[in-house]
Biopython code that builds the backbone (N, CA, C, O; Angstrom):
import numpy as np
from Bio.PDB.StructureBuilder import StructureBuilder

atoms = [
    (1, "UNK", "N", (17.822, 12.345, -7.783)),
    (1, "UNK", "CA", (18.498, 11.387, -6.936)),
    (1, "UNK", "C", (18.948, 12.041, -5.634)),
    (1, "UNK", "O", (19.346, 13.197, -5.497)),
    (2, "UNK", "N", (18.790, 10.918, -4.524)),
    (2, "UNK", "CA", (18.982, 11.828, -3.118)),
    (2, "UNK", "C", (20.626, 11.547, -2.690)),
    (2, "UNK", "O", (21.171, 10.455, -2.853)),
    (3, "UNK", "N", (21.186, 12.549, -2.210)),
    (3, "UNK", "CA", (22.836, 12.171, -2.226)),
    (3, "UNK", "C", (22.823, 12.085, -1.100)),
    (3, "UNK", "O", (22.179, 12.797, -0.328)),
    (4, "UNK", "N", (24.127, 10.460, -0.610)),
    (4, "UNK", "CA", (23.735, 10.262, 0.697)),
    (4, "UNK", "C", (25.379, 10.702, 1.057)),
    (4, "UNK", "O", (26.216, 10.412, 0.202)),
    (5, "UNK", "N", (25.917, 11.523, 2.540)),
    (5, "UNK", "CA", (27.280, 11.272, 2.716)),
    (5, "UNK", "C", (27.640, 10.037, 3.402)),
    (5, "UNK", "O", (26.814, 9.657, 4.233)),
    (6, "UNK", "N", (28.877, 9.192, 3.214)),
    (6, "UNK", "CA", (29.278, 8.251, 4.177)),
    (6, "UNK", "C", (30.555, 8.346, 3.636)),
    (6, "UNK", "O", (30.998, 8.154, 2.504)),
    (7, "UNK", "N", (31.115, 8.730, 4.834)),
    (7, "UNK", "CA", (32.942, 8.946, 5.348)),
    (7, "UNK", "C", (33.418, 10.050, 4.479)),
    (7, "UNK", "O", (34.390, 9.776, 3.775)),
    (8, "UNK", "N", (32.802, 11.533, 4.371)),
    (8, "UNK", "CA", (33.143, 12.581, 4.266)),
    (8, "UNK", "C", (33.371, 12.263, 2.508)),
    (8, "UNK", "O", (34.252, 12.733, 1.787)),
    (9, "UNK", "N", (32.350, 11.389, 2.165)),
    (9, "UNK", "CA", (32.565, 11.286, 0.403)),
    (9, "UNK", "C", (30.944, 11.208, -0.017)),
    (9, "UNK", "O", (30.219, 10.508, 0.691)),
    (10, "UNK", "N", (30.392, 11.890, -1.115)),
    (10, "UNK", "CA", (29.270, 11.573, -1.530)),
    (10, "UNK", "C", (29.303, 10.480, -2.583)),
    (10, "UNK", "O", (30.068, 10.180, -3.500)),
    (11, "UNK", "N", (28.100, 9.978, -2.059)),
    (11, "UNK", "CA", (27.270, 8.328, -2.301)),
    (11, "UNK", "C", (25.968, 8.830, -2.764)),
    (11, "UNK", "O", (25.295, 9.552, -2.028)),
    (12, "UNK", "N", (25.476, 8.411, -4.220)),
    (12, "UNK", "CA", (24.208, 8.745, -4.445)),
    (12, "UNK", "C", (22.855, 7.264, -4.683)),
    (12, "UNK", "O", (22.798, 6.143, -5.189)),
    (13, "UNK", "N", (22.042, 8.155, -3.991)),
    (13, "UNK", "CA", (20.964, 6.840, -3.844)),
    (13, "UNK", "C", (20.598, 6.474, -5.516)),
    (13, "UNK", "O", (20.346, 7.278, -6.413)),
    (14, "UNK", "N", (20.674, 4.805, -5.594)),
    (14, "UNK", "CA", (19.617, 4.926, -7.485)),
    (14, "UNK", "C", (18.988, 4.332, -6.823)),
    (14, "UNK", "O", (18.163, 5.239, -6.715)),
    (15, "UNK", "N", (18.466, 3.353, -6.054)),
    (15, "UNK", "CA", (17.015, 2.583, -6.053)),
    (15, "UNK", "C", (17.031, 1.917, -4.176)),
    (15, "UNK", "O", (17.874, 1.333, -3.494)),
    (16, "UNK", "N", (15.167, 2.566, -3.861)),
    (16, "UNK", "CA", (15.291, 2.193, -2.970)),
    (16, "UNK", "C", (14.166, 1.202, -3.712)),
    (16, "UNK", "O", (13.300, 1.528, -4.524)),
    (17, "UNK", "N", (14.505, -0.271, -3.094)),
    (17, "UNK", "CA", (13.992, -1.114, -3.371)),
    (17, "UNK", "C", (13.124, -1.798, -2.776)),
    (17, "UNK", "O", (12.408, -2.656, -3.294)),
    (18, "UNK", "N", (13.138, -1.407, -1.483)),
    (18, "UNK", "CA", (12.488, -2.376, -0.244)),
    (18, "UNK", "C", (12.854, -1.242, 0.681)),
    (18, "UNK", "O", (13.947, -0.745, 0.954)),
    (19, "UNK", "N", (11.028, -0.841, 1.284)),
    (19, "UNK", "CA", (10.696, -0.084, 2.622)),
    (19, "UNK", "C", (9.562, -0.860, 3.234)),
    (19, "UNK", "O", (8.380, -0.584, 3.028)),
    (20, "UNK", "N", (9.983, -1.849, 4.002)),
    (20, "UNK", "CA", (8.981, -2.573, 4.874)),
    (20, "UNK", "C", (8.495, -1.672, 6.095)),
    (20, "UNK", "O", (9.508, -1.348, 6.715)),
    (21, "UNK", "N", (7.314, -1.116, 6.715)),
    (21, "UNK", "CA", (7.337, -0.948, 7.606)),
    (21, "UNK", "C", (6.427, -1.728, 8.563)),
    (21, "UNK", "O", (5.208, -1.696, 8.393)),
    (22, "UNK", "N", (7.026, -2.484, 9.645)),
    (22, "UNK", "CA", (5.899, -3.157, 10.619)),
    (22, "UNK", "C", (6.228, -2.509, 11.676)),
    (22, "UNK", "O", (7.229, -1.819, 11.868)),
    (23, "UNK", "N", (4.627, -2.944, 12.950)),
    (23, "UNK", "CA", (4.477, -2.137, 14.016)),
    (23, "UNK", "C", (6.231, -2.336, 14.666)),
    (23, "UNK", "O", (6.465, -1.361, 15.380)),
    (24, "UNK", "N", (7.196, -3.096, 14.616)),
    (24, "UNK", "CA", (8.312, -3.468, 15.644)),
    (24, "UNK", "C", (9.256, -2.662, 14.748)),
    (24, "UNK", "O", (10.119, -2.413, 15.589)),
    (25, "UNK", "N", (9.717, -2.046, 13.551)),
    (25, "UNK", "CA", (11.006, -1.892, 13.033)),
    (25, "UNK", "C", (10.571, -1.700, 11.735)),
    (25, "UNK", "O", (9.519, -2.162, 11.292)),
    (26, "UNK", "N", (11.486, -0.921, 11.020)),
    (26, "UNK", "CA", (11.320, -0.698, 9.748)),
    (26, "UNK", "C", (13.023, -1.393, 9.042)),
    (26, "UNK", "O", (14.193, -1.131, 9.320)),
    (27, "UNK", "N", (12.317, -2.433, 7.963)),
    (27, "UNK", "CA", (13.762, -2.840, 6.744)),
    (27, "UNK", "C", (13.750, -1.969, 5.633)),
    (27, "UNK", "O", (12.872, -1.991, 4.771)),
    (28, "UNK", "N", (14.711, -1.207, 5.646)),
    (28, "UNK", "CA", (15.104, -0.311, 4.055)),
    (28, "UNK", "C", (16.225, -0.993, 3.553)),
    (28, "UNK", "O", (17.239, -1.191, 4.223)),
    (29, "UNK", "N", (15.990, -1.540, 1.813)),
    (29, "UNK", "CA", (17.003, -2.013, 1.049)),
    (29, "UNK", "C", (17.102, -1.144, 0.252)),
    (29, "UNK", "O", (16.042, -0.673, -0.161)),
    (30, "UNK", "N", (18.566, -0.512, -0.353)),
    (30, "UNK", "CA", (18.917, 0.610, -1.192)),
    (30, "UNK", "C", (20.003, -0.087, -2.231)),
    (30, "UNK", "O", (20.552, -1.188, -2.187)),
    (31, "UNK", "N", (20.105, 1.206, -3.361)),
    (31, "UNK", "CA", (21.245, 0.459, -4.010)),
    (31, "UNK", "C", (21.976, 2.041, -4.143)),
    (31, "UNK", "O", (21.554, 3.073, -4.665)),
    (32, "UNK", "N", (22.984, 1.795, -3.577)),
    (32, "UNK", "CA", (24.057, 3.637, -3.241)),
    (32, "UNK", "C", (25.043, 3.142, -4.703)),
    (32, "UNK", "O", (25.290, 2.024, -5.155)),
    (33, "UNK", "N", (25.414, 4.431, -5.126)),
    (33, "UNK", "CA", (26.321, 4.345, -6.178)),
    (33, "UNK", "C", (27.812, 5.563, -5.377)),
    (33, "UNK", "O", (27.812, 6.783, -5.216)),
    (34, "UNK", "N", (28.841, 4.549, -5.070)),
    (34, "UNK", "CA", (29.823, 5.175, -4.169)),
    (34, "UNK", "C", (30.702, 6.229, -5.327)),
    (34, "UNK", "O", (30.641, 6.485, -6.529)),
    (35, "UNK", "N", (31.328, 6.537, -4.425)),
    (35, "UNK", "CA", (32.419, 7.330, -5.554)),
    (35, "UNK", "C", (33.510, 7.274, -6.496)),
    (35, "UNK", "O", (34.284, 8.073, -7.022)),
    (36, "UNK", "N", (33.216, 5.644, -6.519)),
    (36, "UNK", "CA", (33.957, 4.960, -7.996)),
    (36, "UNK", "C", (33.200, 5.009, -8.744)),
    (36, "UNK", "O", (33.520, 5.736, -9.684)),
    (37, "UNK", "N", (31.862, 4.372, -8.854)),
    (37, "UNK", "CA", (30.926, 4.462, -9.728)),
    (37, "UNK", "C", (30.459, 2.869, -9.781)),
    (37, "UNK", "O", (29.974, 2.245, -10.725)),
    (38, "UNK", "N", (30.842, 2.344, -8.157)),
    (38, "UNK", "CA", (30.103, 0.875, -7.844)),
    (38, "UNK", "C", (28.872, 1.565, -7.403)),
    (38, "UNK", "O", (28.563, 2.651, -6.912)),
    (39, "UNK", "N", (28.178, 0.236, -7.871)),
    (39, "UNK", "CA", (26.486, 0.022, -7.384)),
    (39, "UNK", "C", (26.941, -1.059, -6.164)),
    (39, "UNK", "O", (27.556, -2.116, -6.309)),
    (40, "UNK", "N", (26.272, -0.248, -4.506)),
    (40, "UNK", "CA", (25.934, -1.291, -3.764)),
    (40, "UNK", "C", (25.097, -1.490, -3.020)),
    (40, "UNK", "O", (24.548, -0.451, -2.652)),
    (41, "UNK", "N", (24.449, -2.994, -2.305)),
    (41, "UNK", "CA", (23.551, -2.811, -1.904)),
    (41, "UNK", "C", (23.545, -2.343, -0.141)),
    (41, "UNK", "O", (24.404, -2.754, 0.640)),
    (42, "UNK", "N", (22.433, -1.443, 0.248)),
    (42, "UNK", "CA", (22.695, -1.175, 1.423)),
    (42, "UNK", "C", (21.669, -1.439, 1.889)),
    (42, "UNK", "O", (20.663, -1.345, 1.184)),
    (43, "UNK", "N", (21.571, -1.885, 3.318)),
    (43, "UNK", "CA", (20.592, -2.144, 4.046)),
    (43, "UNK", "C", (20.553, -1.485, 5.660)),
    (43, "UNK", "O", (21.650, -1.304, 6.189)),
    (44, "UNK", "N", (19.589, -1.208, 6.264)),
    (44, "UNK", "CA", (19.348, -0.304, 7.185)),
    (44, "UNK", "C", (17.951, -1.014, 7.861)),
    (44, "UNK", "O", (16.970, -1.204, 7.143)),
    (45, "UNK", "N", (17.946, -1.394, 9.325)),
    (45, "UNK", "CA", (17.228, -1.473, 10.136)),
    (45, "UNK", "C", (16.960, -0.565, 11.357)),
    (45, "UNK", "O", (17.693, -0.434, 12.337)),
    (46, "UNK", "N", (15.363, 0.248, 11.036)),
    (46, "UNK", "CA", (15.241, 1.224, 11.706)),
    (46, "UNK", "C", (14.273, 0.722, 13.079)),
    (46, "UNK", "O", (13.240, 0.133, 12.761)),
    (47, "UNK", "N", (14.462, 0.860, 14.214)),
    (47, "UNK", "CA", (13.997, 0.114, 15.519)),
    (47, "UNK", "C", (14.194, 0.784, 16.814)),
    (47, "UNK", "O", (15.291, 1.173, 17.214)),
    (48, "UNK", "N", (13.272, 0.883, 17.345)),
    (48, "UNK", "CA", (13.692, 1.403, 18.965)),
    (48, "UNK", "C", (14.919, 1.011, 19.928)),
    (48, "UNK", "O", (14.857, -0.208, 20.082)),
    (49, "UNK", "N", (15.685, 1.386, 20.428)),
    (49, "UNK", "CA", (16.685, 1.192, 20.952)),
    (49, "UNK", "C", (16.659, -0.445, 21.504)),
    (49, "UNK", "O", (17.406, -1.398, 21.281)),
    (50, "UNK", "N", (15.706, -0.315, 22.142)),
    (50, "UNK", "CA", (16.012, -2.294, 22.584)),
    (50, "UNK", "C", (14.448, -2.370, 23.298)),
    (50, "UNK", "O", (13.809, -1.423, 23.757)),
    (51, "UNK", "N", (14.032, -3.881, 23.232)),
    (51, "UNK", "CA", (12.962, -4.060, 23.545)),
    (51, "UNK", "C", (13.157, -5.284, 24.404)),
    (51, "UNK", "O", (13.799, -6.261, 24.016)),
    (52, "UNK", "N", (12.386, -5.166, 25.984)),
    (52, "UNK", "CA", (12.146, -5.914, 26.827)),
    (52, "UNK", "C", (10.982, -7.083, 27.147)),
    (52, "UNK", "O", (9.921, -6.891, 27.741)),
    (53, "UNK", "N", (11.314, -7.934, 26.772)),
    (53, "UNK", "CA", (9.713, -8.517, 27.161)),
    (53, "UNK", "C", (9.602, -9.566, 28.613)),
    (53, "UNK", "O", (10.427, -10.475, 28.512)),
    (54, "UNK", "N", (9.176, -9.608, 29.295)),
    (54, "UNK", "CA", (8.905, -10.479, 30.260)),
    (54, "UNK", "C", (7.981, -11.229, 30.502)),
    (54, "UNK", "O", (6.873, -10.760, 30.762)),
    (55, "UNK", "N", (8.171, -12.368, 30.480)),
    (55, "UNK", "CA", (7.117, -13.810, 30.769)),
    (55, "UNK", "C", (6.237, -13.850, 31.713)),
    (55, "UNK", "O", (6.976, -13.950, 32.692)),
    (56, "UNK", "N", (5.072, -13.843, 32.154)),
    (56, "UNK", "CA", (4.725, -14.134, 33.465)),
    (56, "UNK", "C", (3.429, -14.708, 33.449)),
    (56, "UNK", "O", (2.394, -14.314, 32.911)),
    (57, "UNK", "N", (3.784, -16.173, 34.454)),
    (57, "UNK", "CA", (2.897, -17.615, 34.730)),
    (57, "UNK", "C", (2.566, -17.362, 36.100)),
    (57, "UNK", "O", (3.374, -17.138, 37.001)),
    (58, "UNK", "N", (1.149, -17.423, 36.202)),
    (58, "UNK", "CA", (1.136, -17.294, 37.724)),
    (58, "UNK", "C", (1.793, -16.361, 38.662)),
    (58, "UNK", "O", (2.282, -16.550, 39.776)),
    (59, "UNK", "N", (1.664, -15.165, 37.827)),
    (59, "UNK", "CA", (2.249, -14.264, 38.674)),
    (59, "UNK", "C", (3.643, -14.571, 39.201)),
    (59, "UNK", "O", (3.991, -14.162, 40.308)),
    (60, "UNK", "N", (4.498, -15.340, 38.362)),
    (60, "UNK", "CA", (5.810, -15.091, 38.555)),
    (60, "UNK", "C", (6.975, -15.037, 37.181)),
    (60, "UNK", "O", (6.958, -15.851, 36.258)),
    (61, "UNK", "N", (7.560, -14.350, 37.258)),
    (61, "UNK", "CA", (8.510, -13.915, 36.293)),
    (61, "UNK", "C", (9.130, -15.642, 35.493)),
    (61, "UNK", "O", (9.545, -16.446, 36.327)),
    (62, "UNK", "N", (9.155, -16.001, 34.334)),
    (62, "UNK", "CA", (9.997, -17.270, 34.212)),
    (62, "UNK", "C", (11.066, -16.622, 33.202)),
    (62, "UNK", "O", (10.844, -16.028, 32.147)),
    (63, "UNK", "N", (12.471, -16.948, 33.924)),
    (63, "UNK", "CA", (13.509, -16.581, 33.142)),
    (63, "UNK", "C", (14.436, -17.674, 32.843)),
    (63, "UNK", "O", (14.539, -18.602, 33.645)),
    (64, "UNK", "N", (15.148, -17.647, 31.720)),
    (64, "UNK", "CA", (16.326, -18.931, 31.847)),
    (64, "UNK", "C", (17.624, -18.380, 33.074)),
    (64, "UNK", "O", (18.001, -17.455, 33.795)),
    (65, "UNK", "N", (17.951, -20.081, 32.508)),
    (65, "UNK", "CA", (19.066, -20.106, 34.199)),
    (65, "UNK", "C", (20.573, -19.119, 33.579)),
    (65, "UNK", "O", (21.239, -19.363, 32.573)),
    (66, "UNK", "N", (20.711, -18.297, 34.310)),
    (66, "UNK", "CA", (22.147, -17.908, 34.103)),
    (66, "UNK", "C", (23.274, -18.128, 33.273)),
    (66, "UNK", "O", (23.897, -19.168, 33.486)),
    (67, "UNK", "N", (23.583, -17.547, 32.578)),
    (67, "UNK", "CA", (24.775, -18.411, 31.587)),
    (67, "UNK", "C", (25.747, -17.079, 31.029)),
    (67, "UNK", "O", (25.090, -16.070, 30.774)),
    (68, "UNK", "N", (27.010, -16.996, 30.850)),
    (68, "UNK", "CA", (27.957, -16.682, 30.012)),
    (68, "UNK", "C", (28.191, -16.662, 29.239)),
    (68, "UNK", "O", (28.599, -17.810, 29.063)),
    (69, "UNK", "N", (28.404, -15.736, 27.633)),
    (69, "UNK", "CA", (28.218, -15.640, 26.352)),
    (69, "UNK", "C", (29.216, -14.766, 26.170)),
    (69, "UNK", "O", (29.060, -13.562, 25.970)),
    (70, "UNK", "N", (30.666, -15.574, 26.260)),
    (70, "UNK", "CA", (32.325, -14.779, 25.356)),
    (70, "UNK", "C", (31.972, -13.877, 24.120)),
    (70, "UNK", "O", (31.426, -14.478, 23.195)),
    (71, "UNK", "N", (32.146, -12.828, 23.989)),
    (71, "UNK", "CA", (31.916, -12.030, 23.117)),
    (71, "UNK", "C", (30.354, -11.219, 22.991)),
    (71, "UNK", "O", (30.008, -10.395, 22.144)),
    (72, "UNK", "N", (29.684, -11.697, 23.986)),
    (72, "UNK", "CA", (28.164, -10.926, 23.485)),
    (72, "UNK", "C", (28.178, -9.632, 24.130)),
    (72, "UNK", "O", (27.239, -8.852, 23.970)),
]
sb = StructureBuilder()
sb.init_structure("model")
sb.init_model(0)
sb.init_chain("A")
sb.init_seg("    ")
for serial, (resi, resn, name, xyz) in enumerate(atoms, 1):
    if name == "N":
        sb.init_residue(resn, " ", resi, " ")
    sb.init_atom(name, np.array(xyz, "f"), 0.0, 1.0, " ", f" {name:<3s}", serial, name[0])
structure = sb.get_structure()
């Protein structure tokens, strides 16, 4: 079993259950056994920092109109 640390306490892996990998990101589902002796499930999305895409019709950029989003 692979021992994982999180917050200066060891967590040991029992089951990785799900390793998707596609060309955009990889989904890993785990099940960590913390240092009570709960089983939980963990999940982890592995991905390039951020991805840009841009539209373009006729050689011009189409973007939506401007807007404000409290909290984003």
């Amino acid at each position: 079993m692979k021992e994982v640390n999180k917050q200066s306490k060891i967590w040991k892996l029992q089951d990785r259950f799900l390793q998707l990998r596609i060309k955009w990101l990889t989904v890993i589902g785990e099940k960590l056994q913390d240092n009570y002796g709960n089983i939980l499930e963990y999940w982890q999305v592995e991905k390039a920092d951020s991805v840009i895409i841009l539209p373009i019709q006729n050689h011009h950029l189409i973007l939506p109109p401007c807007s404000y989003h409290p909290g984003v």
